[in-house]
N, C-alpha and C positions, 0 to 999 in steps of 0.2 A: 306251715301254711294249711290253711282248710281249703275244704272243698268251694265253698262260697267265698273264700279269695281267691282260689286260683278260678272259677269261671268269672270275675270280675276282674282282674288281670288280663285273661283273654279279650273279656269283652271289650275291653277298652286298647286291643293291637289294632294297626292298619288292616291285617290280613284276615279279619272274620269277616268283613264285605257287609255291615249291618246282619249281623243271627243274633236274634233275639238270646238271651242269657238261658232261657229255657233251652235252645237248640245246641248252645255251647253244652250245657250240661251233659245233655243227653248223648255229644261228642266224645267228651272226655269219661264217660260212665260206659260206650260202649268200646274204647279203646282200653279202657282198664281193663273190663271183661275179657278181650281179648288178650290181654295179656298174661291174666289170671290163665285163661285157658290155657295158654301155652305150655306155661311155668310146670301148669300140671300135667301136661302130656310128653315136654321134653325135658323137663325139670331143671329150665332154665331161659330166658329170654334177655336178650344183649341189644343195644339200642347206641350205635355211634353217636359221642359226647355227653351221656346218660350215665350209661350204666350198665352193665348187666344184673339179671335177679336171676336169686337161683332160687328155689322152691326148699322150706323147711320144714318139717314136722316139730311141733311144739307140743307138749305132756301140760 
């Protein structure tokens, strides 16, 4: 799924209450960042019925 499916997915749930697709974006781009951030501070983030990530270094 890309990016521009998944904030068109969203945009089209009950529960976005009308947010313009720009304001989804800008949701799901600063939850990411936060999650990025974690990843690399506790070198790992866990989400019930998700998933956890764990942070990798790739060569």
């Amino acid at each position: 799924m890309t990016k521009g499916e998944l904030v068109a997915v969203v945009s089209n749930c009950d529960c976005v209450c009308n947010l313009s697709k720009r304001s989804i974006e800008d949701i799901i781009d600063g939850t990411l960042k936060a999650m990025e951030k974690d990843i690399k501070k506790s070198k790992r983030f866990a989400y019930p019925r998700l998933g956890t990530f764990i942070g990798v270094h790739s060569n």
